[in-house]
C-alpha positions in Angstrom: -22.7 5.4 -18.5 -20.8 5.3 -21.9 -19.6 1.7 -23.1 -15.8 3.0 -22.8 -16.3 3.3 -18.9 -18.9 0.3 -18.6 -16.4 -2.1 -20.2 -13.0 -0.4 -18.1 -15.4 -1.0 -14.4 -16.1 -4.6 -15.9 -12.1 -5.2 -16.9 -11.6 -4.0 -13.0 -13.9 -6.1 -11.8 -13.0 -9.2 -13.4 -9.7 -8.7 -12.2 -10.7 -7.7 -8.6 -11.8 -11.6 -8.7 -9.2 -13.3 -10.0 -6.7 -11.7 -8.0 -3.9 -10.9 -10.2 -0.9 -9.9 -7.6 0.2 -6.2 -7.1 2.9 -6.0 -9.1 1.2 -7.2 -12.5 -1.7 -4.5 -11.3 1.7 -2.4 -11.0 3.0 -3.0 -14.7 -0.3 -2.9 -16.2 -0.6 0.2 -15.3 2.5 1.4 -16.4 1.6 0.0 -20.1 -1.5 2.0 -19.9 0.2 4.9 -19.3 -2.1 5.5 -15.9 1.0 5.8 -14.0 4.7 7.4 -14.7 8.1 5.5 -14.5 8.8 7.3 -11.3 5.5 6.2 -9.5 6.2 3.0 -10.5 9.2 2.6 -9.4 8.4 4.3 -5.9 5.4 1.7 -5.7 7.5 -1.3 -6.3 9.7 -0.5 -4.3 6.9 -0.2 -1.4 5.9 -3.7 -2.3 9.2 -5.8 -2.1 
């Protein structure tokens, strides 16, 4: 396993503990560039 993806599973981990809520999951995701605009909006939009 290459650091990159060691260190990404840790980061996931970390914040599988400490519960951050679903729509900073949501936004971080969107800053990453892991998700689009559109399937963030669509997502958000499931959550409220």
């Amino acid at each position: 396993m290459s650091k990159m993806i060691y260190f990404k599973y840790k980061k996931k981990l970390i914040l599988s503990i400490i519960g951050s809520n679903p729509k900073e999951i949501l936004q971080m995701r969107l800053v990453k560039g892991e998700i689009t605009l559109d399937e963030f909006d669509k997502l958000k939009s499931k959550l409220d």
